[in-house]
C-alpha positions as CSV (number, residue, x, y, z in Angstrom):
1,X,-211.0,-75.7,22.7
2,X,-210.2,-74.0,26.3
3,X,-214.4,-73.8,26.6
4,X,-214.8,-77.4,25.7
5,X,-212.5,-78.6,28.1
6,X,-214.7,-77.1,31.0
7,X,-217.1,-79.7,30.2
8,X,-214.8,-82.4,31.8
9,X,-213.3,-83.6,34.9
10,X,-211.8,-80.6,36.4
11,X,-208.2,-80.7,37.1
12,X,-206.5,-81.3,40.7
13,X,-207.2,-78.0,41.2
14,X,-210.6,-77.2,39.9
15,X,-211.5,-80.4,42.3
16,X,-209.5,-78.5,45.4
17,X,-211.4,-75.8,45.0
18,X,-214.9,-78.1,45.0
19,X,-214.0,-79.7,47.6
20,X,-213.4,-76.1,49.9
21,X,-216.7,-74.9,48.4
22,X,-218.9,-77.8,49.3
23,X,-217.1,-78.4,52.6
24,X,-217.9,-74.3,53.2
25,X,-221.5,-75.0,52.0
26,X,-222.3,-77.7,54.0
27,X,-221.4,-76.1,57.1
28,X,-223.3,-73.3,56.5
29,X,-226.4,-76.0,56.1
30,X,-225.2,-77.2,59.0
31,X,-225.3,-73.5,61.0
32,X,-228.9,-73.2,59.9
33,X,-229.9,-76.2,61.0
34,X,-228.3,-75.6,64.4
35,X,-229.5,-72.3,65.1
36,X,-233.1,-73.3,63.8
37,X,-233.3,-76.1,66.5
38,X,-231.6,-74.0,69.2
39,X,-234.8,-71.5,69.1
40,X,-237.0,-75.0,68.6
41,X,-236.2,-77.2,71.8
42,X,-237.3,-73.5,73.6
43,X,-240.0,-73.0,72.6
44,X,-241.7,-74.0,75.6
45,X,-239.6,-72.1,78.2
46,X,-240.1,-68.6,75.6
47,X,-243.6,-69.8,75.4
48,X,-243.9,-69.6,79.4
49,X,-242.3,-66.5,79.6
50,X,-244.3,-64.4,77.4
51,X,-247.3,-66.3,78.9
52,X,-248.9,-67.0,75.4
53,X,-252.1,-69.4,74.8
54,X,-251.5,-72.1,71.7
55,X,-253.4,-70.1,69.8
56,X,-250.9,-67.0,70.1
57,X,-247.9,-69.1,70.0
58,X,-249.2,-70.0,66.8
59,X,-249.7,-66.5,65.5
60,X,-246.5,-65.6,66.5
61,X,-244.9,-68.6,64.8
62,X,-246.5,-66.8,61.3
63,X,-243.7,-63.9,62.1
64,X,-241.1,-66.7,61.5
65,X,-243.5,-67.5,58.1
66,X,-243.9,-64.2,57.2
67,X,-240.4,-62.8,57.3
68,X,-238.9,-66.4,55.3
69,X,-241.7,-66.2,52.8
70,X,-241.3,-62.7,52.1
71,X,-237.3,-62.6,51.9
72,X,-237.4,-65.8,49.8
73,X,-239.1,-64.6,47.4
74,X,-236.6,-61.7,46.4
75,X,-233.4,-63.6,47.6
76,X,-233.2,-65.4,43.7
77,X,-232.6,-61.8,42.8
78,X,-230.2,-61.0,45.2
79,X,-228.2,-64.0,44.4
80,X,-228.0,-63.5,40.7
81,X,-227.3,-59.5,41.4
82,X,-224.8,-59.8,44.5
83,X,-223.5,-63.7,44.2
84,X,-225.1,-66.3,46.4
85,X,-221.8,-66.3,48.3
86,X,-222.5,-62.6,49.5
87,X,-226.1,-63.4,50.2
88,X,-225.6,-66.3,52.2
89,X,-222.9,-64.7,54.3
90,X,-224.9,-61.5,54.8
91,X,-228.4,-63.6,55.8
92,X,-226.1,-65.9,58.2
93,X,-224.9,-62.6,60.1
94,X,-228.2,-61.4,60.4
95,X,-229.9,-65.0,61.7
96,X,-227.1,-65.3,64.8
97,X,-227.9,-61.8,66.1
98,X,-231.8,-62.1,65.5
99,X,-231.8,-65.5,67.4
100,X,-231.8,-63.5,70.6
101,X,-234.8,-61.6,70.4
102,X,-236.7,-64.4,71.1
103,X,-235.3,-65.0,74.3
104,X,-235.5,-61.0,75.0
105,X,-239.6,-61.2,74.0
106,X,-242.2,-60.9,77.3
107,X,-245.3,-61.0,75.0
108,X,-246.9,-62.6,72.4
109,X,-246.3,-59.7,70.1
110,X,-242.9,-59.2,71.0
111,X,-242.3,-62.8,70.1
112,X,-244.1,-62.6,66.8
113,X,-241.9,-59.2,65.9
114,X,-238.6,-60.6,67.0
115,X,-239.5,-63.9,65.5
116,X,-239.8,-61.8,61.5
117,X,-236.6,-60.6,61.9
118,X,-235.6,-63.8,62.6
119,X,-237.3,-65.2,59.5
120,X,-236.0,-62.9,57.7
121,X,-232.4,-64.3,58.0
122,X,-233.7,-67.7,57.8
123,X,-235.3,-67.4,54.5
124,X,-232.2,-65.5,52.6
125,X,-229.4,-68.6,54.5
126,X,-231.7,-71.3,52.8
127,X,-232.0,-69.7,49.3
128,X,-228.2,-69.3,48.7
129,X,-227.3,-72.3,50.8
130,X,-229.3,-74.0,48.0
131,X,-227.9,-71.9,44.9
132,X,-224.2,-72.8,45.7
133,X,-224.8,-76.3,46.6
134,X,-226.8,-76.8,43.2
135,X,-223.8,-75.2,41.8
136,X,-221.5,-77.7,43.6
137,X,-224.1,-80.4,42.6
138,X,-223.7,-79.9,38.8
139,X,-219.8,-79.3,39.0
140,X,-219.4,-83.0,40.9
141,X,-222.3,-84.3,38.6
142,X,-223.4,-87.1,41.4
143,X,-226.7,-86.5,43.4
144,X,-224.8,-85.2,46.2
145,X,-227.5,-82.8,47.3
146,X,-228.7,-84.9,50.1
147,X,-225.2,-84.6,52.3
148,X,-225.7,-80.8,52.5
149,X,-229.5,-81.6,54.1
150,X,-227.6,-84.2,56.1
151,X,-225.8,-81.4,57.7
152,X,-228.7,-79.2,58.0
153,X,-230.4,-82.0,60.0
154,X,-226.3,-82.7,62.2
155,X,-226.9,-79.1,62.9
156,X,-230.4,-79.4,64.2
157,X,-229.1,-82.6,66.2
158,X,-226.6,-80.5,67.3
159,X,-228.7,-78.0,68.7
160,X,-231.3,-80.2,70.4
161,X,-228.5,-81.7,72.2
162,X,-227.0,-78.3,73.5
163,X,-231.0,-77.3,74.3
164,X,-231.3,-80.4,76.0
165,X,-228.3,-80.2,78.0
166,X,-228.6,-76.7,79.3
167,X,-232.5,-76.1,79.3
168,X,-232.3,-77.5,82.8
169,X,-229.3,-75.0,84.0
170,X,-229.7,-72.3,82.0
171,X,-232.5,-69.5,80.6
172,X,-233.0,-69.1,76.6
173,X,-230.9,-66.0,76.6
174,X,-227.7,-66.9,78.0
175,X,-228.1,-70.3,76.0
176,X,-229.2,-68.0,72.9
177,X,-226.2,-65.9,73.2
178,X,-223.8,-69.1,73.1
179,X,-225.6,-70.4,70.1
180,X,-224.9,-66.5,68.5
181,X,-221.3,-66.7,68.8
182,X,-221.0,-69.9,67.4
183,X,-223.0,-68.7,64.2
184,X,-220.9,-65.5,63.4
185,X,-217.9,-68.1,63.6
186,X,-218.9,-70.4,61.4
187,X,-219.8,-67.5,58.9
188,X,-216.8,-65.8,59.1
189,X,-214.5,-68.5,58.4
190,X,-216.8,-70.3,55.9
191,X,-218.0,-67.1,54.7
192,X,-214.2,-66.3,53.6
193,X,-213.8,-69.4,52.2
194,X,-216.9,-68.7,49.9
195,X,-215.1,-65.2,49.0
196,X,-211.9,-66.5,48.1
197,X,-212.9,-69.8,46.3
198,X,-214.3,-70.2,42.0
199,X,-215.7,-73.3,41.2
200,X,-214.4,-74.6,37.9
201,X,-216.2,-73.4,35.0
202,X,-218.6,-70.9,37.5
203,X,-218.2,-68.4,34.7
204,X,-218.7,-70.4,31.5
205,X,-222.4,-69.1,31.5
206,X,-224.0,-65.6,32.2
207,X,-223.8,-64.6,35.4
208,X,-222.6,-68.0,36.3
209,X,-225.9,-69.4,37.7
210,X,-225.1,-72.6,36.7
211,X,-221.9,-74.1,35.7
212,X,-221.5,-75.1,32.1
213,X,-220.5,-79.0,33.7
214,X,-224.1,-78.9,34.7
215,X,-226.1,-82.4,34.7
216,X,-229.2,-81.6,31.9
217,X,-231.8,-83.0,33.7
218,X,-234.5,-82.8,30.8
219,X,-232.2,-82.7,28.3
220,X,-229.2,-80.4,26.7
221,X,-232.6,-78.4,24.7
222,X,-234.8,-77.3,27.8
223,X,-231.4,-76.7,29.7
224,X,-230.2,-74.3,26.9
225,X,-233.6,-72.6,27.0
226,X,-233.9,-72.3,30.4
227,X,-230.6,-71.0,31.3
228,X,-229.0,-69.0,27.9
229,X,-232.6,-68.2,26.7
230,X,-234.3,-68.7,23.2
231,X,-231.9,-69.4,20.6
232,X,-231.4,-66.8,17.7
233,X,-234.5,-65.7,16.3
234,X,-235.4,-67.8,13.1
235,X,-238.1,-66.3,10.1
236,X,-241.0,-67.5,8.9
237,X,-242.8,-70.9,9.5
238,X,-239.6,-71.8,11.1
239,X,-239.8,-68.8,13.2
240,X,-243.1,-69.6,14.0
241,X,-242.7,-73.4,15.2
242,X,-239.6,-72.6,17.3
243,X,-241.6,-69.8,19.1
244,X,-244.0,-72.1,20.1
245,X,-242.2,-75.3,20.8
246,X,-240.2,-72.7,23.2
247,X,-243.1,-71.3,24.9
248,X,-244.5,-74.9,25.5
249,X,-241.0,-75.8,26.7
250,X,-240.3,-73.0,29.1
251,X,-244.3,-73.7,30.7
252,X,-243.1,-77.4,30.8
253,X,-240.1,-76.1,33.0
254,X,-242.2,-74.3,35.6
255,X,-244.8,-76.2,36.1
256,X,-242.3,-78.9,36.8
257,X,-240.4,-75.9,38.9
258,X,-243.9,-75.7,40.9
259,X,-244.7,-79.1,41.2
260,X,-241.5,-79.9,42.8
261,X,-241.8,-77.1,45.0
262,X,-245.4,-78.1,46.2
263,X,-243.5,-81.8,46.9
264,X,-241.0,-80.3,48.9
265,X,-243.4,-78.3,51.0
266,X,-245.7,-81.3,51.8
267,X,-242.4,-83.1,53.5
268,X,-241.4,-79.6,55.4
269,X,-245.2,-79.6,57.1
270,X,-244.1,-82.4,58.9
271,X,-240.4,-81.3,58.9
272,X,-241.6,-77.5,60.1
273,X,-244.2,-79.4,62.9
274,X,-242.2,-81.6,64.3
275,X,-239.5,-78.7,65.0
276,X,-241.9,-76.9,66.3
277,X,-244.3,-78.7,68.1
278,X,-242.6,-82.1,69.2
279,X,-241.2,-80.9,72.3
280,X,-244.5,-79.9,73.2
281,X,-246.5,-82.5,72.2
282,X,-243.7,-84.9,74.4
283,X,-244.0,-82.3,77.1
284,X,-248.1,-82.8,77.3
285,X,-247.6,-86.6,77.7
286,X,-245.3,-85.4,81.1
287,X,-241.9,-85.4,79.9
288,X,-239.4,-83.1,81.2
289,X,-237.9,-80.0,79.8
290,X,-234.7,-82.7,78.9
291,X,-236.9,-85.5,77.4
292,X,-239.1,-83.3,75.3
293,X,-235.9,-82.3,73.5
294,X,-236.0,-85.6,72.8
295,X,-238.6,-86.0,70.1
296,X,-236.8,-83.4,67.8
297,X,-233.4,-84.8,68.2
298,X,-234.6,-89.1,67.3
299,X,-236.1,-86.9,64.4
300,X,-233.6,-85.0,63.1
301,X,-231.4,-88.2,64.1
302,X,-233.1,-90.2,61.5
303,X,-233.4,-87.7,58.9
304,X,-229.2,-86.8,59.4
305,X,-229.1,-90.7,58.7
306,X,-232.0,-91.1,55.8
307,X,-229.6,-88.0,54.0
308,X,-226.3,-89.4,54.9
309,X,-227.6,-92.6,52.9
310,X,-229.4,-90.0,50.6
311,X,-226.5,-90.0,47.3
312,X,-226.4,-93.8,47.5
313,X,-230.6,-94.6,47.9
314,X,-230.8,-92.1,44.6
315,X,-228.3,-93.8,42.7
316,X,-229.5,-97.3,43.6
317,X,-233.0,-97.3,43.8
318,X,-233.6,-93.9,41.3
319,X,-236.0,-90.7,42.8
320,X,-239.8,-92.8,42.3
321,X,-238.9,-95.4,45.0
322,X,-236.5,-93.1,47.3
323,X,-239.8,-90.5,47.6
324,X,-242.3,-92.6,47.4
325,X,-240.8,-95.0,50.5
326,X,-240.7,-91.7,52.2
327,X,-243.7,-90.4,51.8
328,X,-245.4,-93.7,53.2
329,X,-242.5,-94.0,55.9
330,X,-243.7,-90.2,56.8
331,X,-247.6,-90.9,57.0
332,X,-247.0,-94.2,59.0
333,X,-244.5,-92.4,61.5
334,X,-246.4,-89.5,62.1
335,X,-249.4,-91.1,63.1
336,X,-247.9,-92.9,65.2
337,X,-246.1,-89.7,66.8
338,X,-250.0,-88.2,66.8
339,X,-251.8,-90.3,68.2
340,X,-250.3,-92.8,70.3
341,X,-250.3,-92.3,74.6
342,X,-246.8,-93.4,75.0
343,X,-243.6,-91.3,75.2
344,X,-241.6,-94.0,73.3
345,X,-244.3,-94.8,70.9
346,X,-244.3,-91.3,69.9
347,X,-240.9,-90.7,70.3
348,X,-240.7,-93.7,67.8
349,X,-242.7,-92.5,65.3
350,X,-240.5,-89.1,65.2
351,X,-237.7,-90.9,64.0
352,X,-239.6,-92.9,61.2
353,X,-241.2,-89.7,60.0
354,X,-237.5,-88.1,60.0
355,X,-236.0,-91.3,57.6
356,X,-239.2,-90.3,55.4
357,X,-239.3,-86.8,54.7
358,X,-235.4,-87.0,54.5
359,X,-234.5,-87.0,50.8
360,X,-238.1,-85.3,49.6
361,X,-236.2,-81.7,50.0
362,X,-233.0,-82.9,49.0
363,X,-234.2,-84.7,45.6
364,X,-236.8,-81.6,44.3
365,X,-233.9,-79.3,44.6
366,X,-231.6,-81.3,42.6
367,X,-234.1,-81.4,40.0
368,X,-235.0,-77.6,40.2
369,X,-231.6,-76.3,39.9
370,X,-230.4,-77.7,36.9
371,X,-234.2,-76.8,35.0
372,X,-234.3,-72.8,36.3
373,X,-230.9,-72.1,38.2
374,X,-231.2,-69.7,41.5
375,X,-234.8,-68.5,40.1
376,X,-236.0,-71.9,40.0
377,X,-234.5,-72.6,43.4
378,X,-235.9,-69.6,45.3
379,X,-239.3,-70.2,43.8
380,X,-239.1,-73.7,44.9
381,X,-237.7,-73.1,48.1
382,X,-240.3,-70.3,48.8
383,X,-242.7,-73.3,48.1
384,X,-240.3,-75.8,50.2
385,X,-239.8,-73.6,53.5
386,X,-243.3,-72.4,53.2
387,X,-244.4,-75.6,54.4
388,X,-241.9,-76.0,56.5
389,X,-242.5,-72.3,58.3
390,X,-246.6,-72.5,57.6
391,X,-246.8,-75.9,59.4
392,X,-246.3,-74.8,63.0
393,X,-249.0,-72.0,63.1
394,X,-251.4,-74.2,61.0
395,X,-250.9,-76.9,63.9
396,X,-251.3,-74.4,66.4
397,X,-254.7,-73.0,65.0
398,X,-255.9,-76.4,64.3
399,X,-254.4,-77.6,68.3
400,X,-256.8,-74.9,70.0
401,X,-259.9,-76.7,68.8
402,X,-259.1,-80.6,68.0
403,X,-256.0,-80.9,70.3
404,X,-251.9,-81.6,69.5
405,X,-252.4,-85.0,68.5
406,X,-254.9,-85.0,66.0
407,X,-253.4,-81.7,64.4
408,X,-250.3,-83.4,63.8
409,X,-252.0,-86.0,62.1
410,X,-252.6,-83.7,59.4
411,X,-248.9,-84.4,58.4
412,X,-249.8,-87.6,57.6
413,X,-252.3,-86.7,55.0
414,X,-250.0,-84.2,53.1
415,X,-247.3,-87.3,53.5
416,X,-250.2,-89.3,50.8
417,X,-250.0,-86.0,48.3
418,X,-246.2,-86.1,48.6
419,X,-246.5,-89.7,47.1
420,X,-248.7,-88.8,44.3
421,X,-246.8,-86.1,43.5
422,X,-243.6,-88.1,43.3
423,X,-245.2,-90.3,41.2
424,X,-246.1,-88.1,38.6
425,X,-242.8,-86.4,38.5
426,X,-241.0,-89.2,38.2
427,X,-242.9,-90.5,35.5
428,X,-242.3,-87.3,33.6
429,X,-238.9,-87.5,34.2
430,X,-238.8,-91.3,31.9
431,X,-240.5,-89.4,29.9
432,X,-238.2,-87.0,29.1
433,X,-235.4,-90.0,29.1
434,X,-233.7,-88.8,32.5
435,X,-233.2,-91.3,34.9
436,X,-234.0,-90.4,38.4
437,X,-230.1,-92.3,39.3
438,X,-226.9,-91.0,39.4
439,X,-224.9,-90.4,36.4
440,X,-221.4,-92.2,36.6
441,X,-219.2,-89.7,38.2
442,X,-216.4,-90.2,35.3
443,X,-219.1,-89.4,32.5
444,X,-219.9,-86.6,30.9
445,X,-223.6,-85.5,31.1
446,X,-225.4,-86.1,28.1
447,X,-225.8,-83.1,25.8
448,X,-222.9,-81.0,27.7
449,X,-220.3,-80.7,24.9
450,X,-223.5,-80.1,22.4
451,X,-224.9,-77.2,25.0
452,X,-221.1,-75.7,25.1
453,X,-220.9,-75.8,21.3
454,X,-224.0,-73.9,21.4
455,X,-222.7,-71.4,23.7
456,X,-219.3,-72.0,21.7
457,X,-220.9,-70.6,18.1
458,X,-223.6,-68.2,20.1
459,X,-220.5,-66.6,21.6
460,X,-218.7,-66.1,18.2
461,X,-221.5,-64.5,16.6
462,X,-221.5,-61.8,19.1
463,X,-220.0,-58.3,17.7
């Protein structure tokens, strides 16, 4: 009776602690973001100073790919062996410090070694930032997901305003160090909280990848499978049938796992690009080193708002209208931003492409989490933030021969994949009778007190 109970509300406590853990999450979203978008609205002075063509700049931007790519792809691991709360705190340390090797760097391949270890970092704070807050996500059981990318994108406001405001007074480095201190702040006293803080019912499962109040987002049977395993083993014809209806099951689960991760990392292109590239893509139509911070902040101005709004356009309008608004918002926007001769024009079309890539990353997660737990989510986000850390040096190859302009168009055309791909994953998700909105907060998910029985009897039989 003490497991069933887990599966409702949690008491005054149990929501206590919640609320510490997702305020503690979101500001680490909101760190990353910030220290991301510190090194961005630089670029151009660090750029200068190691005297780099657009074609090197954009090699050395592949250190920043390489190092994410690479440590996302392990961090899953290291989550599920160490805790994503150890993880994160560890990859937030590391992420402050490396942000000033950038600003030591006085070549191109300086740049591109600092800029790994710096990747590095980045790629292990996103992973666990996303494990806890899917964790938060299926405690809560609302679509919540989007207010931790709203912070992400606060942070990177946050950031361009500070790089705006001091890249006429001040160097990267000194700027850099500020940015540093701040970072190792915010970790240790969210870190802490992190530490010190269960979330109700974390344990109810093995190793606690995802709590037991967990919102089945295909159903309590693919939910069981992929996060207890295969059931006991059956005999015969019976044995047979269950083997393969679980094998066609679990391939159902990752190649949804894929899919979503291939949707999330057509939205970071332009999300990666626009970081990246926006200040200098301003900065070649004659703005200042002030204005050209510009671009970045209307964008990640928009996408703060379009995630802020995020919980509330998912419940409303379900996930097939939020993504596929987006995607078409995110095409329109950035060709726009490409193409057009005028600083406001393009500075325009920033913010529209930042209200429609805003909820793409936000949405696939939510979906992943509850399907794989941290496995699923680093996959995905290796997918995710592969775009998102691919899309500056593919723009930078592709600038050397066809120009800025018309290589940032090429976010436009991955915007029209994201749409057919939210298309079809929506439509699986009716399918499978999951709604893309919101289930009422004071429900309980359907299937949670069958999947806890499960767990209940699974338990007893245990020696």
């Amino acid at each position: 009776m003490r497991l069933l109970h887990k599966t409702a509300a949690p008491p005054a406590a149990g929501q206590q602690a919640t609320s510490r853990v997702r305020a503690a999450a979101t500001a680490f979203f909101a760190f990353g973001g910030f220290i991301f978008a510190t090194w961005a609205v630089r670029i151009p002075a660090v750029k200068a100073a190691t005297g780099a063509s657009p074609a090197e700049l954009g090699i050395a931007l592949l250190g920043v790919s390489g190092g994410a790519i690479a440590t996302m792809a392990v961090s899953g691991v290291l989550c599920r062996r160490f805790g994503a709360a150890r993880a994160l705190i560890c990859g937030a340390a590391w992420l402050s410090l490396a942000l000033l090797l950038p600003a030591l760097a006085r070549s191109a391949v300086a740049l591109g070694l600092g800029l790994v270890v710096f990747g590095i970092g980045y790629g292990c704070v996103n992973v666990a930032a996303n494990t806890v807050a899917v964790d938060v996500v299926a405690v809560l059981r609302r679509p919540v997901m989007p207010s931790f990318h709203a912070a992400w994108s606060l942070g990177g406001l946050a950031g361009a305003a500070m790089g705006g405001l001091l890249a006429p007074r001040l160097t990267p480095l000194p700027q850099f160090a500020i940015a540093t201190l701040l970072g190792l702040a915010v970790t240790a006293v969210a870190g802490r909280v992190l530490l010190t803080t269960s979330l109700p019912g974390q344990a109810a499962l093995p190793g606690h990848d995802v709590p037991t109040a967990v919102t089945a987002e295909i159903g309590p049977e693919t939910l069981e499978s992929a996060v207890t395993g295969p059931r006991p083993a059956k005999t015969g014809p019976a044995k047979t049938r269950a083997a393969t209806a679980g094998a066609a099951e679990r391939g159902h689960v990752w190649r949804m796992v894929l899919l979503l991760g291939v949707l999330a990392a057509c939205s970071t292109y332009g999300e990666g690009s626009v970081t990246d590239w926006g200040a200098l893509r301003l900065h070649g139509l004659g703005a200042g080193a002030g204005l050209a911070a510009a671009g970045y902040a209307a964008f990640a101005l928009a996408e703060a708002g379009g995630r802020l709004a995020g919980s509330w356009l998912l419940a409303r309008f379900g996930q097939r209208a939020v993504l596929v608004s987006g995607g078409i918002a995110t095409c329109a926007g950035m060709l726009g931003a490409a193409l057009a001769p005028s600083i406001p024009v393009v500075v325009a079309g920033f913010a529209l492409a930042g209200l429609g890539v805003a909820n793409a990353f936000p949405a696939a997660m939510t979906r992943v989490g509850p399907l794989a737990g941290p496995h699923g989510v680093a996959i995905a986000s290796t997918l995710g933030y592969g775009g998102f850390l691919l899309g500056p040096p593919t723009i930078g190859f592709l600038a050397g021969t066809l120009g800025l302009g018309p290589s940032l168009a090429t976010v436009s055309f991955l915007a029209v994949v994201a749409v057919a791909i939210a298309w079809f994953v929506t439509a699986d998700a009716r399918h499978q009778n999951t709604p893309g909105k919101a289930e009422p907060a004071g429900r309980r998910p359907a299937g949670s007190v069958t999947l806890t029985m499960r767990r209940f009897r699974h338990d007893q039989r245990r020696p």
